[in-house]
Backbone as CSV, one residue per row, in Angstrom:
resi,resn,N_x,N_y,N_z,CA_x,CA_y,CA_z,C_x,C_y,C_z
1,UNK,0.840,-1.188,0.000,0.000,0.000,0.000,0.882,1.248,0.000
2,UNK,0.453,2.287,-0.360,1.366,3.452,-0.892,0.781,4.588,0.260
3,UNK,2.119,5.031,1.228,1.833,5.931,1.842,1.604,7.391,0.975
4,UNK,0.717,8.055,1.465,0.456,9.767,1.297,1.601,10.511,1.864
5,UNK,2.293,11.317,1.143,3.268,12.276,1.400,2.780,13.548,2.220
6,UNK,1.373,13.604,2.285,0.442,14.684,2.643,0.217,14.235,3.928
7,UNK,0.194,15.295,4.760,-0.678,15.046,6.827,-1.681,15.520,6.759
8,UNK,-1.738,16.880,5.723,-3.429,17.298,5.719,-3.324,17.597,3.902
9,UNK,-5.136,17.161,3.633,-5.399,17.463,2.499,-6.064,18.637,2.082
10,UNK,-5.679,19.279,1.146,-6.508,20.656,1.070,-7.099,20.585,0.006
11,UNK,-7.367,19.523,-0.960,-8.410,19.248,-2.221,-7.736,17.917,-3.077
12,UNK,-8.993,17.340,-2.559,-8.854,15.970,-3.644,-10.361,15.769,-4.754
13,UNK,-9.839,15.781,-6.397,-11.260,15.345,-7.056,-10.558,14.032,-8.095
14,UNK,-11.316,14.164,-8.973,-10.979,12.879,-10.293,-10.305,13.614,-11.228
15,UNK,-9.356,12.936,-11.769,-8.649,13.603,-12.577,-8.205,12.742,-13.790
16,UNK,-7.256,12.806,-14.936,-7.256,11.989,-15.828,-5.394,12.469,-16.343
17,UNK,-4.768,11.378,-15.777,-3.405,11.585,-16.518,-2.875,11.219,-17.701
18,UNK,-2.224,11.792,-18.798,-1.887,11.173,-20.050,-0.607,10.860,-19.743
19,UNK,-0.416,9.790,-20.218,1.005,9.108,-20.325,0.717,8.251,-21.157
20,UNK,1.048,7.930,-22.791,0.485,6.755,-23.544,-0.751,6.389,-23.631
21,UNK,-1.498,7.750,-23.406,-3.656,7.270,-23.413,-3.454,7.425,-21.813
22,UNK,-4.745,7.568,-22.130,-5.494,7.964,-20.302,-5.748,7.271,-19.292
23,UNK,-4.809,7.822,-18.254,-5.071,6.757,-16.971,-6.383,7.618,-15.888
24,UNK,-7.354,7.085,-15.332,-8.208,7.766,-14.550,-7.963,7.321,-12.713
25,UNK,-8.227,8.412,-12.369,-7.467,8.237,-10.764,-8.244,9.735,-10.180
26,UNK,-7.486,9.791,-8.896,-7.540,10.775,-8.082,-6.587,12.036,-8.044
27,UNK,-6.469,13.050,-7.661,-5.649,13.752,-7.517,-6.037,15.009,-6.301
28,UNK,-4.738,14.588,-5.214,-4.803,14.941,-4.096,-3.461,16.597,-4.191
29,UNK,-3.754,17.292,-3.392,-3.387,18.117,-3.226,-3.280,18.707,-1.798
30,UNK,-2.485,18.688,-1.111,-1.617,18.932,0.310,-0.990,19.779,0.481
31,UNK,-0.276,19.397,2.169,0.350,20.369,2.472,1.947,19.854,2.255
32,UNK,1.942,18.650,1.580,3.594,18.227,1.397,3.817,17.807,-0.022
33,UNK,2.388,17.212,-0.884,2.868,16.679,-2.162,1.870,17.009,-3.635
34,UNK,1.985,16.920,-4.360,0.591,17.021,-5.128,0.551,15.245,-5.292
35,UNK,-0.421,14.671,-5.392,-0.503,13.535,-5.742,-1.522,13.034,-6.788
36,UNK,-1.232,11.777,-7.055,-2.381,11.434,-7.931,-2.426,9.718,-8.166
37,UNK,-3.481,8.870,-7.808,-3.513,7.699,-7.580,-4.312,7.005,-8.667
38,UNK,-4.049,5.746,-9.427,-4.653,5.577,-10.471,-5.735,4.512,-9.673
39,UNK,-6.786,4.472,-10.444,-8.308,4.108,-9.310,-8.067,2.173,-9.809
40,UNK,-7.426,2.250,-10.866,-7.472,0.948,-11.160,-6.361,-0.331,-10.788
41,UNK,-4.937,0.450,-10.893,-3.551,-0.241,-10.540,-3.408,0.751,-9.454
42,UNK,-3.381,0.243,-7.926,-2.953,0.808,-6.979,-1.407,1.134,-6.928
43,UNK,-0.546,0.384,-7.952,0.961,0.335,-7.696,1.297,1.737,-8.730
44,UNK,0.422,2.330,-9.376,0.646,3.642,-10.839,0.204,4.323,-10.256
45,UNK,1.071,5.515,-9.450,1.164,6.736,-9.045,2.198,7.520,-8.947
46,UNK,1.583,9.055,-9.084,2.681,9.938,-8.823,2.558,10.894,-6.887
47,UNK,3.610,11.100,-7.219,3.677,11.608,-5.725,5.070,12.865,-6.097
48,UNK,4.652,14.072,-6.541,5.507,15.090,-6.432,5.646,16.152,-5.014
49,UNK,6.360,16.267,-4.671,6.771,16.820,-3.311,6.960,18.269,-3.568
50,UNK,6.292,19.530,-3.161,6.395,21.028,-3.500,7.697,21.090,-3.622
51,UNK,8.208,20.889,-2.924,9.963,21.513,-3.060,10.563,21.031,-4.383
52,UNK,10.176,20.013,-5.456,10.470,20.138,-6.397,9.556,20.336,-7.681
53,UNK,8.723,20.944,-7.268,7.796,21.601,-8.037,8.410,23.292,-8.569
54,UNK,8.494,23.555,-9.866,9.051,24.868,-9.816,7.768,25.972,-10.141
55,UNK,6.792,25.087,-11.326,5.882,26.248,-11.014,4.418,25.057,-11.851
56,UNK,3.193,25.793,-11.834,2.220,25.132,-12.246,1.498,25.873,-13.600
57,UNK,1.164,25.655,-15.077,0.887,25.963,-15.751,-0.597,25.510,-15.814
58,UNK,-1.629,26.254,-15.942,-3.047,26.553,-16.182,-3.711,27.068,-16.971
59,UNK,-5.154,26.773,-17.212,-6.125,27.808,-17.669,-5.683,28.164,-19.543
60,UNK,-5.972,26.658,-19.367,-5.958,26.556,-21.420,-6.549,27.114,-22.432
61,UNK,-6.574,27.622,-23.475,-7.759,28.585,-24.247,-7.067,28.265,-25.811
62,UNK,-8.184,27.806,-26.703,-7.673,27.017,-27.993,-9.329,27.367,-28.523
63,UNK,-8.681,28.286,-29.414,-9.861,29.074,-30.353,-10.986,28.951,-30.021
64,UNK,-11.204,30.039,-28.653,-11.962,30.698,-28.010,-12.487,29.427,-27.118
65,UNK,-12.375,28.017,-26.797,-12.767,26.892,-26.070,-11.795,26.809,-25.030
66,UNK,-12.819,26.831,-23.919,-11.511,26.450,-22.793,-11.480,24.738,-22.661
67,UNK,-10.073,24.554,-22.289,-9.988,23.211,-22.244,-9.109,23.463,-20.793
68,UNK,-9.598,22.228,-19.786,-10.050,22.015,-18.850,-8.627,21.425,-17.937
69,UNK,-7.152,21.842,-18.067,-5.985,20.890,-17.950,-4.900,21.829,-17.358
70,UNK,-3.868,21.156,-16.804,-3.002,22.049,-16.164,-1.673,21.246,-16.310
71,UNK,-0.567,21.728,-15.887,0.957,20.661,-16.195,1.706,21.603,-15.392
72,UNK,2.842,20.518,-14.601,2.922,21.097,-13.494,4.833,20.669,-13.821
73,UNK,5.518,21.992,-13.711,6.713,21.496,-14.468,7.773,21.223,-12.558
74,UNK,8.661,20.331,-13.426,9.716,20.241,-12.089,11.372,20.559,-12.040
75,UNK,11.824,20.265,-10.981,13.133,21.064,-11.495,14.088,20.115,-12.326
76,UNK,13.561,18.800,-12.017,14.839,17.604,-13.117,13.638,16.846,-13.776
């Protein structure tokens, strides 16, 4: 079982990661990691830790449609 990098959560919903087609999971957001758990293979997750988070890109707009996605760059 995969510990949480997080002690408190400050927003968890459903989310959808691309890596090779779409994995569907959770995505948690804390006070230590951003995370994200795939709902189907408990062992396929990410677990990024703020401190190597450098910044978060948002709020997509593609001829006049917003599309709904964010990417979150790191330092390596």
């Amino acid at each position: 079982m995969v510990k949480s990098l997080n002690t408190k959560m400050d927003m968890s919903c459903k989310g959808t990661w691309y890596r090779n087609g779409p994995f569907y999971g959770n995505i948690m957001v804390g006070d230590n990691a951003f995370e994200f758990y795939n709902e189907t293979k408990l062992q396929d997750y990410i677990q990024i830790p703020w401190d190597e988070i450098t910044y978060v890109v948002a709020d997509v707009y593609f001829g006049g449609k917003y599309i709904p996605r964010f990417e979150i760059r790191t330092k390596s």
